[in-house]
PDB file of N, CA, C and O in Angstrom:
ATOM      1  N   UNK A   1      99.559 123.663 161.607  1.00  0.00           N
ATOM      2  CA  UNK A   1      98.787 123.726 160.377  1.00  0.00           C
ATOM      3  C   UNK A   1      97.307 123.615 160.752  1.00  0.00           C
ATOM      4  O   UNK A   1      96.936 122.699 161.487  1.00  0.00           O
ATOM      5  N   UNK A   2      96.374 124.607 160.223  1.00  0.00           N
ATOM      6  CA  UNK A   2      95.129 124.071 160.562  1.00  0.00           C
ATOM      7  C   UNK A   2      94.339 123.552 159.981  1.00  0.00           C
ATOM      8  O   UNK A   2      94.620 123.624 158.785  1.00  0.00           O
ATOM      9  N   UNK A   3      93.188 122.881 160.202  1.00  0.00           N
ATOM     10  CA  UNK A   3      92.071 121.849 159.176  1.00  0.00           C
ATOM     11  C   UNK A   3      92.200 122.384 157.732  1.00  0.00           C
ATOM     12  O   UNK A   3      92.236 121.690 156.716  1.00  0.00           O
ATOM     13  N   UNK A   4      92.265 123.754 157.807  1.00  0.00           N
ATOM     14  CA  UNK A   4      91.600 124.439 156.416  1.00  0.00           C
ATOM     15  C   UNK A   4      93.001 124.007 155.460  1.00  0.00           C
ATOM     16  O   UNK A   4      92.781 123.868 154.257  1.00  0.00           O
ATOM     17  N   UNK A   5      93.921 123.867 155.776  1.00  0.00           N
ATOM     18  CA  UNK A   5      95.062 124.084 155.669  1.00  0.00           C
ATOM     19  C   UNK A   5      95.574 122.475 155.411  1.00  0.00           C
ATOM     20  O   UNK A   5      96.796 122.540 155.274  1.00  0.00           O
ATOM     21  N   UNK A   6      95.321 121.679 155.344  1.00  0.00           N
ATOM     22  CA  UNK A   6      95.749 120.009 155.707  1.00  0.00           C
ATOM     23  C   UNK A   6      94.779 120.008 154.761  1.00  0.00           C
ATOM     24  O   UNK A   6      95.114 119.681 153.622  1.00  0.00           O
ATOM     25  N   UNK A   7      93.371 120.373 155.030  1.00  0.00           N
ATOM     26  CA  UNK A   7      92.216 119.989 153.784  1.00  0.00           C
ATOM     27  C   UNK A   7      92.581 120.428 152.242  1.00  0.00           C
ATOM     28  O   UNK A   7      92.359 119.933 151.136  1.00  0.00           O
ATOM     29  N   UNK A   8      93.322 121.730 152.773  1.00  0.00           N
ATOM     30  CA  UNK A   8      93.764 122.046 150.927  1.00  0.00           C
ATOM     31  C   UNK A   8      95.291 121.727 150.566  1.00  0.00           C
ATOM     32  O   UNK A   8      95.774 122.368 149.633  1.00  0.00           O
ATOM     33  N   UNK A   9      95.965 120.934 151.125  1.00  0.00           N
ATOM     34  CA  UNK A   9      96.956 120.853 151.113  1.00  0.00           C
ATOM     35  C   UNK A   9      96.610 118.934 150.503  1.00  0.00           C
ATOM     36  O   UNK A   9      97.141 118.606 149.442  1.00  0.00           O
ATOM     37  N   UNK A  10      96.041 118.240 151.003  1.00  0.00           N
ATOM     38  CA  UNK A  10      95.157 117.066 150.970  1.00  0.00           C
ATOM     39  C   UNK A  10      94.711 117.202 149.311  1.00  0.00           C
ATOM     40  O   UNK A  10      95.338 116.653 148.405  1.00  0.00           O
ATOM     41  N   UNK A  11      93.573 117.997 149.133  1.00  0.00           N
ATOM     42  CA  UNK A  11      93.060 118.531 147.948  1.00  0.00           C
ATOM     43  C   UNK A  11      94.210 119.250 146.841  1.00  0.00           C
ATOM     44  O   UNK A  11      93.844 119.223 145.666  1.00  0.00           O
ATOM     45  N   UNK A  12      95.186 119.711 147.043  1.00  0.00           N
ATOM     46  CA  UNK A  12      96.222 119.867 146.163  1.00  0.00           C
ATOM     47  C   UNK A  12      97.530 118.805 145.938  1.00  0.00           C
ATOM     48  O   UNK A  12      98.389 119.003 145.079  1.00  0.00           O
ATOM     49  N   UNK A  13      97.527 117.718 146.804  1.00  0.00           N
ATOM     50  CA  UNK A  13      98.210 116.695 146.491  1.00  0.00           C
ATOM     51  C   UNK A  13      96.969 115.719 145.512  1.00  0.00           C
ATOM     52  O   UNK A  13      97.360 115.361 144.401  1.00  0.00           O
ATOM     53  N   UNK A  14      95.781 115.386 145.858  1.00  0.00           N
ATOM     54  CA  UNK A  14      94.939 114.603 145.025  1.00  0.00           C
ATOM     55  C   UNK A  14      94.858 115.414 143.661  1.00  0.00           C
ATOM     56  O   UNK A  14      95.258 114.873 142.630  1.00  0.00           O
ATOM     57  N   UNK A  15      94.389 116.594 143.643  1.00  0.00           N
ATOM     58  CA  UNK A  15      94.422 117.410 142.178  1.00  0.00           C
ATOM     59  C   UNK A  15      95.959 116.874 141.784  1.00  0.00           C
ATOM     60  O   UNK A  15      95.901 116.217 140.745  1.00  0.00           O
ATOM     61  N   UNK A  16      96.941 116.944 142.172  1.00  0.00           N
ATOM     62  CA  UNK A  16      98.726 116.863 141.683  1.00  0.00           C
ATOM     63  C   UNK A  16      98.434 115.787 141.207  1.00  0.00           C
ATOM     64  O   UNK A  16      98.794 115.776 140.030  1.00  0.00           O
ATOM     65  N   UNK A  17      97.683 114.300 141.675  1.00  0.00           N
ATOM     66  CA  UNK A  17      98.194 112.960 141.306  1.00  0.00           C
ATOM     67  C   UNK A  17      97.283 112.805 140.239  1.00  0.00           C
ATOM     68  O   UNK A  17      97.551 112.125 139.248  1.00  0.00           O
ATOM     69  N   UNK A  18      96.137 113.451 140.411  1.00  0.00           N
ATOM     70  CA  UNK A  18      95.035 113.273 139.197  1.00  0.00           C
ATOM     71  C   UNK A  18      95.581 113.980 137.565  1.00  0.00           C
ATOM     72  O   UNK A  18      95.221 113.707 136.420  1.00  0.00           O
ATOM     73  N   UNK A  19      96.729 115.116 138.173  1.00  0.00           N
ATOM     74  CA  UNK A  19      97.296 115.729 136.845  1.00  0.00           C
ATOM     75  C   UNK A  19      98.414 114.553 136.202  1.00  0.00           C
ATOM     76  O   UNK A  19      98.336 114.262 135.008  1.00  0.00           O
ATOM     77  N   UNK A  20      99.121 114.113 136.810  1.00  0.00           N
ATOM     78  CA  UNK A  20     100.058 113.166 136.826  1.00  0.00           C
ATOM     79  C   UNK A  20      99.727 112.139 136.087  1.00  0.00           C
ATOM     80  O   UNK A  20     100.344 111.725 135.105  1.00  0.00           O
ATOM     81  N   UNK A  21      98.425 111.575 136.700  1.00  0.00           N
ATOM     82  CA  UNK A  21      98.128 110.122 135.856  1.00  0.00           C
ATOM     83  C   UNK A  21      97.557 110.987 134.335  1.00  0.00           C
ATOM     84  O   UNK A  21      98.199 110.939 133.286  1.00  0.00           O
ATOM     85  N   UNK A  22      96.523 111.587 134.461  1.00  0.00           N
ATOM     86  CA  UNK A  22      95.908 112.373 133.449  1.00  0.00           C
ATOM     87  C   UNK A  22      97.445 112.454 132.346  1.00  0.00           C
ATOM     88  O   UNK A  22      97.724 111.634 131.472  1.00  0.00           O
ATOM     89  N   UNK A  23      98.122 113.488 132.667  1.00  0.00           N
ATOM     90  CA  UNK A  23      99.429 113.431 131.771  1.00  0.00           C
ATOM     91  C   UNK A  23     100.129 112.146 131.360  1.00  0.00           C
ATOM     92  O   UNK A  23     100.964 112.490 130.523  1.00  0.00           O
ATOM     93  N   UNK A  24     100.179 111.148 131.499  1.00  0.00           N
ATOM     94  CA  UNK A  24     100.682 110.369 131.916  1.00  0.00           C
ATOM     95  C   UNK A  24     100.032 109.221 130.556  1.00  0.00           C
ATOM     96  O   UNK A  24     100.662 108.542 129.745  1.00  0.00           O
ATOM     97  N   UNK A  25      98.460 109.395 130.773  1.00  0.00           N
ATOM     98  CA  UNK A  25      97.620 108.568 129.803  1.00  0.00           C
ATOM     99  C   UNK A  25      97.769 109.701 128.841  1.00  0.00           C
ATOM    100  O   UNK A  25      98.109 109.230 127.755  1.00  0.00           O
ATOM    101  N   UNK A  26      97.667 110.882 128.797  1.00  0.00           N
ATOM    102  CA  UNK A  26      97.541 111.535 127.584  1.00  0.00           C
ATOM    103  C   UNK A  26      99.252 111.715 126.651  1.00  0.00           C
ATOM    104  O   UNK A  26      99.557 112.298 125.610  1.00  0.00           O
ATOM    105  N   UNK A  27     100.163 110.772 127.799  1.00  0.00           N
ATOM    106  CA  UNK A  27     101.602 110.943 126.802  1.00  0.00           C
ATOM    107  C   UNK A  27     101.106 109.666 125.821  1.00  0.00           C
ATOM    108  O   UNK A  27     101.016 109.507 124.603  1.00  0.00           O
ATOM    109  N   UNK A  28     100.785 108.697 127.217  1.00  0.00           N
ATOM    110  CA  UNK A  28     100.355 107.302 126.393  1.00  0.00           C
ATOM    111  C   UNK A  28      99.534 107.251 124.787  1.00  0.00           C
ATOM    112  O   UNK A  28      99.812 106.311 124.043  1.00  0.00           O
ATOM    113  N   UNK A  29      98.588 108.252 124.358  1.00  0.00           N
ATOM    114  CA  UNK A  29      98.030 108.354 123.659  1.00  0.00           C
ATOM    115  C   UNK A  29      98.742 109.024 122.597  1.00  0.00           C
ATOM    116  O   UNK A  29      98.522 108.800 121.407  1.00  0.00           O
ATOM    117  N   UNK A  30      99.484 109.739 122.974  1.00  0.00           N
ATOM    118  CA  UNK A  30     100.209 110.819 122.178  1.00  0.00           C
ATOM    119  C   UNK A  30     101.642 109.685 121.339  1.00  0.00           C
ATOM    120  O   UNK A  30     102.039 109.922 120.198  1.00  0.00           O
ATOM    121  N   UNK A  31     102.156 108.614 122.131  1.00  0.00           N
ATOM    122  CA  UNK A  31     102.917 107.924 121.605  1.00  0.00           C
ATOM    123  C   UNK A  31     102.240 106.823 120.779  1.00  0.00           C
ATOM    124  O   UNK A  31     102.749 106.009 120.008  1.00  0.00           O
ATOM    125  N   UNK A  32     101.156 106.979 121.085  1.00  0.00           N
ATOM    126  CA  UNK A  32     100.508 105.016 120.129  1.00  0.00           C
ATOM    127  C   UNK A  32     100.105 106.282 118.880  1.00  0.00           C
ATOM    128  O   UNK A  32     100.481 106.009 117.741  1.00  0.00           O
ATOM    129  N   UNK A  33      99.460 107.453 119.055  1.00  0.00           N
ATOM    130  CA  UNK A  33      99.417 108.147 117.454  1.00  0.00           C
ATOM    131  C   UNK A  33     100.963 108.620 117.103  1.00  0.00           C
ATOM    132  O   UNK A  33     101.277 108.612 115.913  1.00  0.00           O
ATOM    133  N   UNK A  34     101.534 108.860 117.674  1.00  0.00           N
ATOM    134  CA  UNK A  34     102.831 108.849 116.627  1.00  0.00           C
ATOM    135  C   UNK A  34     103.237 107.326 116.211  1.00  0.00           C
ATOM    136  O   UNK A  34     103.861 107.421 115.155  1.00  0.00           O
ATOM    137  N   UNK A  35     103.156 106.194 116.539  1.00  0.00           N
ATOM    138  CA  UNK A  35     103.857 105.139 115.958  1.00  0.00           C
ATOM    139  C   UNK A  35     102.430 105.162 115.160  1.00  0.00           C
ATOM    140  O   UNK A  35     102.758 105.870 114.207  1.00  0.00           O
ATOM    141  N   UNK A  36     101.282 104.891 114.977  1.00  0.00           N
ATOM    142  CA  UNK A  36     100.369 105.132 114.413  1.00  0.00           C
ATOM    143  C   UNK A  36     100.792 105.648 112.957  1.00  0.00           C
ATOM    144  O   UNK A  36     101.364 104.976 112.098  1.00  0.00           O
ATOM    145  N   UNK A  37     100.325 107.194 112.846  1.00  0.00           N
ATOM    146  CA  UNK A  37     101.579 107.945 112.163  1.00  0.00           C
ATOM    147  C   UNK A  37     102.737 107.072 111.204  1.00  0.00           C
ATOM    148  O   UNK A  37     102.715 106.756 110.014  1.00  0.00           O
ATOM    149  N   UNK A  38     103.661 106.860 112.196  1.00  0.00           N
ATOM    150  CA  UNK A  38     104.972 106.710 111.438  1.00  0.00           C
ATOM    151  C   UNK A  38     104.463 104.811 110.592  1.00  0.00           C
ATOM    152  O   UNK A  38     104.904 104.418 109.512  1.00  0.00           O
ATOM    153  N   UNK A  39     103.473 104.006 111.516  1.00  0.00           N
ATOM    154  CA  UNK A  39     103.287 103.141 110.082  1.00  0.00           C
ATOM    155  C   UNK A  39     102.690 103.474 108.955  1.00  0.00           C
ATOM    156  O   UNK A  39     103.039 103.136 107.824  1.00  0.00           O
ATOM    157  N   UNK A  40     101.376 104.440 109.391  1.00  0.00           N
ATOM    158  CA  UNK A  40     100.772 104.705 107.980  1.00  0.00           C
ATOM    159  C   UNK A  40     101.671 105.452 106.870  1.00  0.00           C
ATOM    160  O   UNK A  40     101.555 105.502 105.645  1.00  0.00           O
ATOM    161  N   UNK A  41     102.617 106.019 107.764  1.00  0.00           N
ATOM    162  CA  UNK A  41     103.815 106.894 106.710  1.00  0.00           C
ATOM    163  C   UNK A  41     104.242 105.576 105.465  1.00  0.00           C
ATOM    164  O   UNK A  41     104.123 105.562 104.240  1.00  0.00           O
ATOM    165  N   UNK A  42     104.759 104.579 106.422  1.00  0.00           N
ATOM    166  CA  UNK A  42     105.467 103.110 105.953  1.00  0.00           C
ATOM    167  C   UNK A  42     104.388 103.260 104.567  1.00  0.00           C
ATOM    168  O   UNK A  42     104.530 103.744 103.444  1.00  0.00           O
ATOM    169  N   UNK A  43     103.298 102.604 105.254  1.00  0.00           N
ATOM    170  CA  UNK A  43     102.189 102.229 104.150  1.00  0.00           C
ATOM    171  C   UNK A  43     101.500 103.295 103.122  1.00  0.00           C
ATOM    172  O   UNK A  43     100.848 102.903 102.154  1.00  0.00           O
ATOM    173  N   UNK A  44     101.672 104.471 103.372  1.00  0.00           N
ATOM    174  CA  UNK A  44     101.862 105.581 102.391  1.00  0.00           C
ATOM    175  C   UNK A  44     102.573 105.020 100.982  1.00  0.00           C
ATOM    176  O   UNK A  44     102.175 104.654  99.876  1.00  0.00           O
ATOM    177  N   UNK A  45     103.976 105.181 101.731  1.00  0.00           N
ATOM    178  CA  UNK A  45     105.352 104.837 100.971  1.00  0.00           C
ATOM    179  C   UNK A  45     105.057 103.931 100.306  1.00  0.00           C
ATOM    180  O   UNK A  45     105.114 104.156  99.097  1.00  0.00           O
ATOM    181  N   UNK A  46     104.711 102.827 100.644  1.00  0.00           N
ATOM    182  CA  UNK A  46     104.544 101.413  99.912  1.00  0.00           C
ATOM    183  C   UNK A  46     103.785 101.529  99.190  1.00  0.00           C
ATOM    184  O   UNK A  46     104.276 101.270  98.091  1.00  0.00           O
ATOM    185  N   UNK A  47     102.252 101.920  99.068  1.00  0.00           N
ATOM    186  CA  UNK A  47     101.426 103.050  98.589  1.00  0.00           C
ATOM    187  C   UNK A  47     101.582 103.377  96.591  1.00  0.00           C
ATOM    188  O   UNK A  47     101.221 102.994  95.478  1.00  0.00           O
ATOM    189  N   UNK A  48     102.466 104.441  97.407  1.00  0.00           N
ATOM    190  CA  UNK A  48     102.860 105.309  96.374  1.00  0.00           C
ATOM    191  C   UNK A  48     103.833 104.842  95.604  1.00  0.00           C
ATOM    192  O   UNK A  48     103.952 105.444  94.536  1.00  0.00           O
ATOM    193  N   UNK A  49     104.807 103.685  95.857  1.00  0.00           N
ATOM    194  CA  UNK A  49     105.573 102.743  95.251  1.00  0.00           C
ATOM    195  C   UNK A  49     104.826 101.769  93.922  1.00  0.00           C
ATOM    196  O   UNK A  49     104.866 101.652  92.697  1.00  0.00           O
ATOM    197  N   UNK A  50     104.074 101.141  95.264  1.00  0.00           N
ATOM    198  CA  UNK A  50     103.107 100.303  94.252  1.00  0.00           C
ATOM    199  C   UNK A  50     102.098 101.108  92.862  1.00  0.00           C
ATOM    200  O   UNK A  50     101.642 100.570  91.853  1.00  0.00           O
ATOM    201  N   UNK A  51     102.011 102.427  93.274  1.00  0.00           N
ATOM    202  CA  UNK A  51     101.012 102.906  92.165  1.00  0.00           C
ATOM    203  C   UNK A  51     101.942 103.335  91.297  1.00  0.00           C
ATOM    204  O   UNK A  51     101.749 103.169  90.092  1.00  0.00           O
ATOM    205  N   UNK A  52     103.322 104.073  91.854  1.00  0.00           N
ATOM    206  CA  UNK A  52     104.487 104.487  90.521  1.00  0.00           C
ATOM    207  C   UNK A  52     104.589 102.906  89.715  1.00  0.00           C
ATOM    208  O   UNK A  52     104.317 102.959  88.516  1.00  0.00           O
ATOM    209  N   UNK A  53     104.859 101.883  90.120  1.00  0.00           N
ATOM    210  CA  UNK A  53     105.108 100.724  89.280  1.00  0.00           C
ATOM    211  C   UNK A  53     104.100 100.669  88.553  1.00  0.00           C
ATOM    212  O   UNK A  53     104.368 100.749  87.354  1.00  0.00           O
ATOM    213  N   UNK A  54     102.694 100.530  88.886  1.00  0.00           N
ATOM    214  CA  UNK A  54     101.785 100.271  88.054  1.00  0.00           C
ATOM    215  C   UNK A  54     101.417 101.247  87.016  1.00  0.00           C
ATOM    216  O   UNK A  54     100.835 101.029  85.954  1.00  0.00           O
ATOM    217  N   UNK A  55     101.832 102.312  87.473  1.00  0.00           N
ATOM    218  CA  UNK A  55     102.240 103.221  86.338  1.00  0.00           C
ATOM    219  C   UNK A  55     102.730 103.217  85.112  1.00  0.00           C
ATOM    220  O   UNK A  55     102.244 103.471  84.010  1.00  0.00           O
ATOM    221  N   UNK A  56     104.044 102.802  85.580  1.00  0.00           N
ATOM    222  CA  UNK A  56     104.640 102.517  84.393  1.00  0.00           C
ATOM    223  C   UNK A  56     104.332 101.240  83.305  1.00  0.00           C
ATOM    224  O   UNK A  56     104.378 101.163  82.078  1.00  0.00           O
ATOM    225  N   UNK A  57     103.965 100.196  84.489  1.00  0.00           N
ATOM    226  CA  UNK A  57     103.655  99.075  83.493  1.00  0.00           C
ATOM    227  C   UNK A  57     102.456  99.445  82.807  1.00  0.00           C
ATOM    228  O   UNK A  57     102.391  98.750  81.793  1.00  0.00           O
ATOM    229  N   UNK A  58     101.644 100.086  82.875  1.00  0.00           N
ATOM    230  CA  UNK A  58     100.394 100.720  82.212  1.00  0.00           C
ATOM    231  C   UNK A  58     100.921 101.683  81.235  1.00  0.00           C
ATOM    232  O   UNK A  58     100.494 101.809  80.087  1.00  0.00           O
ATOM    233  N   UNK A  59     101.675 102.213  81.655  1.00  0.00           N
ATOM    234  CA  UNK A  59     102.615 103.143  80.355  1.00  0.00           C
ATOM    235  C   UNK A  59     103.256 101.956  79.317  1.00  0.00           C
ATOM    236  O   UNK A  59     102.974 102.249  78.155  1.00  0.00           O
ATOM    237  N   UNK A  60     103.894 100.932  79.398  1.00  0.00           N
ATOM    238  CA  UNK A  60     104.264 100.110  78.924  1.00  0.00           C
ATOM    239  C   UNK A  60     103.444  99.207  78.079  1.00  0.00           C
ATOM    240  O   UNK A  60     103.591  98.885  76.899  1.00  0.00           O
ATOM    241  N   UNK A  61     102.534  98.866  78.969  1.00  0.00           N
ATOM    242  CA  UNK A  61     101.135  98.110  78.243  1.00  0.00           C
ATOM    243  C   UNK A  61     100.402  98.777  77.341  1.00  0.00           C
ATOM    244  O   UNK A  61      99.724  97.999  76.671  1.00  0.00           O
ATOM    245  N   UNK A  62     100.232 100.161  76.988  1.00  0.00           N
ATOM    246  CA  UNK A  62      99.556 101.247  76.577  1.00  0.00           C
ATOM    247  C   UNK A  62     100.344 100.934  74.862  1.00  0.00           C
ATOM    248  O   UNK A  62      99.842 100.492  73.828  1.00  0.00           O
ATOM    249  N   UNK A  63     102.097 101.511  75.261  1.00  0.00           N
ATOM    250  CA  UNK A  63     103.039 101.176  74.219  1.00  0.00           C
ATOM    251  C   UNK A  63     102.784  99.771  73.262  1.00  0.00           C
ATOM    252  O   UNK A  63     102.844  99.609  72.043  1.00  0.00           O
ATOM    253  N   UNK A  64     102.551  99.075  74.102  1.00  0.00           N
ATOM    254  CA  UNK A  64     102.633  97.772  73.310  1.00  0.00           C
ATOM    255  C   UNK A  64     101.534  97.510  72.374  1.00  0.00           C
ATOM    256  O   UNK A  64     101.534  97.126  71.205  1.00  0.00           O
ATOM    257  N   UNK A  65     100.376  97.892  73.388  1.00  0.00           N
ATOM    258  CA  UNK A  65      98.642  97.972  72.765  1.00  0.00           C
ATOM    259  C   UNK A  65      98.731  98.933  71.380  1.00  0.00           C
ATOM    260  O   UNK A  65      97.993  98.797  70.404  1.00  0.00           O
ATOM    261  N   UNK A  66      99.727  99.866  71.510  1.00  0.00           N
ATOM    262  CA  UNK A  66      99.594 100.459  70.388  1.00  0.00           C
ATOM    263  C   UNK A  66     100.008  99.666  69.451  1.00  0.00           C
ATOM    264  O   UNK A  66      99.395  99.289  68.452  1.00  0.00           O
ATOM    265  N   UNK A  67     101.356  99.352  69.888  1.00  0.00           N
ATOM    266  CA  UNK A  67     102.007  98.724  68.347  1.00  0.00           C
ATOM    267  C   UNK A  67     101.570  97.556  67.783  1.00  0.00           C
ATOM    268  O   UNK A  67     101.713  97.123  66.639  1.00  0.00           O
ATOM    269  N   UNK A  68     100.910  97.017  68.929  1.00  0.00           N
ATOM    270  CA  UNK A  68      99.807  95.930  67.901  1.00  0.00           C
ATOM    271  C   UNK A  68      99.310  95.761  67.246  1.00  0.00           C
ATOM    272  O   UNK A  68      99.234  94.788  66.495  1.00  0.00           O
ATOM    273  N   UNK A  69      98.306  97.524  67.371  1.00  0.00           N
ATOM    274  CA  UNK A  69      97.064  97.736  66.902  1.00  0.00           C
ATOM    275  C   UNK A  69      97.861  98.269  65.341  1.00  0.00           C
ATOM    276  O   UNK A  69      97.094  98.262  64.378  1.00  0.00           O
ATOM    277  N   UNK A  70      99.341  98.724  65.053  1.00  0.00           N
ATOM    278  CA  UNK A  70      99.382  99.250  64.017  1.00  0.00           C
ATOM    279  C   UNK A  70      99.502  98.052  63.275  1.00  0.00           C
ATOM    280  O   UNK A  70      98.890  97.952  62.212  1.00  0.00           O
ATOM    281  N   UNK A  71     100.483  96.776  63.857  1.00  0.00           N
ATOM    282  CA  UNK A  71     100.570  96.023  63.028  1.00  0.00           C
ATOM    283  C   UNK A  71      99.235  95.090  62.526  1.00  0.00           C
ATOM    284  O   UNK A  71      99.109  94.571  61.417  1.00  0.00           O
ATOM    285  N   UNK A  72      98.592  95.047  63.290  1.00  0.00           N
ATOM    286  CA  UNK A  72      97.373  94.994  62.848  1.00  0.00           C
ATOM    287  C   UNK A  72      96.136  95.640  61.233  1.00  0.00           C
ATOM    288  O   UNK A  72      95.395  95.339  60.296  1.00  0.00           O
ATOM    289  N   UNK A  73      96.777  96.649  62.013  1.00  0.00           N
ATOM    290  CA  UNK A  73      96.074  97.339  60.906  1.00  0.00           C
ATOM    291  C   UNK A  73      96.822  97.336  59.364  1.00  0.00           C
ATOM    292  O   UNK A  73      96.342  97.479  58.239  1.00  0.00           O
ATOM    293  N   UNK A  74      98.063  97.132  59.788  1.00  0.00           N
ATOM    294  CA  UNK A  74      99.026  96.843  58.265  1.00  0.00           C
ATOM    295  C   UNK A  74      98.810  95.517  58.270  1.00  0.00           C
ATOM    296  O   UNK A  74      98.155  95.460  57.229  1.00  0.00           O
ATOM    297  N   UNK A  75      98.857  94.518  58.613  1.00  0.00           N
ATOM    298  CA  UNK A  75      97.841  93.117  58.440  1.00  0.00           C
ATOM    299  C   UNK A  75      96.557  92.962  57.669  1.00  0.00           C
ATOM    300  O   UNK A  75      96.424  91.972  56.949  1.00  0.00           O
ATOM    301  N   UNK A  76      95.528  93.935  57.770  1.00  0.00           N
ATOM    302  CA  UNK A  76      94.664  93.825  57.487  1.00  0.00           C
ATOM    303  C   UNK A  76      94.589  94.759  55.799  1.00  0.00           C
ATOM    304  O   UNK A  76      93.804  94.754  54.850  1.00  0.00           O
ATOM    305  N   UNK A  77      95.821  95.453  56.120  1.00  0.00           N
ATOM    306  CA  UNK A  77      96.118  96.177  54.531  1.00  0.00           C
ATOM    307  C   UNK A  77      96.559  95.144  53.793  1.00  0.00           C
ATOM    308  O   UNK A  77      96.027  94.958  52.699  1.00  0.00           O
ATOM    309  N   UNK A  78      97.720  94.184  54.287  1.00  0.00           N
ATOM    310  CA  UNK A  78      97.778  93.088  53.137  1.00  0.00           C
ATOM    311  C   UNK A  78      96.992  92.311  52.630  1.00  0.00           C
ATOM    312  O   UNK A  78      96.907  92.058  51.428  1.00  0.00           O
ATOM    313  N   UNK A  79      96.202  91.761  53.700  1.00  0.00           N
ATOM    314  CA  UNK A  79      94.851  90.990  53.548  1.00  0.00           C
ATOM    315  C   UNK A  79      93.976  91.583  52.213  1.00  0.00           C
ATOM    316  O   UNK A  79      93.633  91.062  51.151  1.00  0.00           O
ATOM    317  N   UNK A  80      93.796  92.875  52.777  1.00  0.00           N
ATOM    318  CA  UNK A  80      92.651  93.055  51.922  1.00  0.00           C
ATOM    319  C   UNK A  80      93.858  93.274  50.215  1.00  0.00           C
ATOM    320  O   UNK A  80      93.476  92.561  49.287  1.00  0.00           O
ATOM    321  N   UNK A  81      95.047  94.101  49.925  1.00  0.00           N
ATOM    322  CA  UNK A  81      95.561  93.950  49.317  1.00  0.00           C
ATOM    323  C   UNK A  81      95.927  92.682  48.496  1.00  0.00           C
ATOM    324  O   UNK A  81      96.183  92.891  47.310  1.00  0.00           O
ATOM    325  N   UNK A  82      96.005  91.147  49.028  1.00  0.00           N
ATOM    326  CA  UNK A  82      96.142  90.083  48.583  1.00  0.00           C
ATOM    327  C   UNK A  82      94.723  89.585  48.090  1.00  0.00           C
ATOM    328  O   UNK A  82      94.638  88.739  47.199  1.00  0.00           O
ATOM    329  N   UNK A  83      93.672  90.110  48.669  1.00  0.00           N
ATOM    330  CA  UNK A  83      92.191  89.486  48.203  1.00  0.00           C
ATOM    331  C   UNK A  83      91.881  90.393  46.811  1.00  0.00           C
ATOM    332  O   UNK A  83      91.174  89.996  45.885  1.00  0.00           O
ATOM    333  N   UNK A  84      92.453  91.482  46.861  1.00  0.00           N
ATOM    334  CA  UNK A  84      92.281  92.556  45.704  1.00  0.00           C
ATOM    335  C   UNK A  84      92.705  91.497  44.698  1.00  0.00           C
ATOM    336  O   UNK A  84      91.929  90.938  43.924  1.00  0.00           O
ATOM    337  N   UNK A  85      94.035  91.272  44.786  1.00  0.00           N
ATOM    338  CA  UNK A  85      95.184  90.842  43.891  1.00  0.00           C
ATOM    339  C   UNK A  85      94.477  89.374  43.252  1.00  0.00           C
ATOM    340  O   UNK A  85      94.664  88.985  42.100  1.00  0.00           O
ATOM    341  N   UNK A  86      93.666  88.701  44.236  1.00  0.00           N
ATOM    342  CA  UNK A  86      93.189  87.002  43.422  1.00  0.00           C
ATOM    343  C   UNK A  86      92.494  87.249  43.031  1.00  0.00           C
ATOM    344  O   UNK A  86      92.331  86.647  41.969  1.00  0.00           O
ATOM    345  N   UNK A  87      91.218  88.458  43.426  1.00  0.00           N
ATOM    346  CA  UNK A  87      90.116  88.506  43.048  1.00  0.00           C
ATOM    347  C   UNK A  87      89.785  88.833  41.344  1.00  0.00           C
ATOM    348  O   UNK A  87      88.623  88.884  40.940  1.00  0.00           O
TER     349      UNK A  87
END
């Protein structure tokens, strides 16, 4: 084998190990963003859970606010109906 030959043979095992580690950190990276990923998925989910509930209880609270406000307002028909009536 000659110099030229050992030198690039030298130089293509160091390029090989530099690809190796290189691949190696870039799987590393590639696995911490997928678990990454798959929690924010989690916390998505939980997310979108928590806002459907509050949803509804706001749909619910909405319902109720109404029917207050009617009985209310038929409250305030007797009222004024009973002040008619003494007056």
């Amino acid at each position: 084998m000659t110099a030229l030959e050992e030198q690039l043979t030298r130089a293509l095992r160091r390029l090989s190990a530099q690809y190796e580690t290189e691949q190696r950190r870039q799987s590393g990276r590639v696995e911490a963003l997928r678990r990454r990923v798959e929690r924010q998925s989690g916390e998505n989910e939980a997310l979108r859970q928590h806002v459907e509930r509050q949803s509804e209880e706001n749909e619910a609270l909405q319902m109720r606010i109404e029917r207050l406000d009617g009985q209310v307002t038929r409250l305030a028909e007797c009222y004024g109906t009973l002040a008619a009536t003494l007056c």
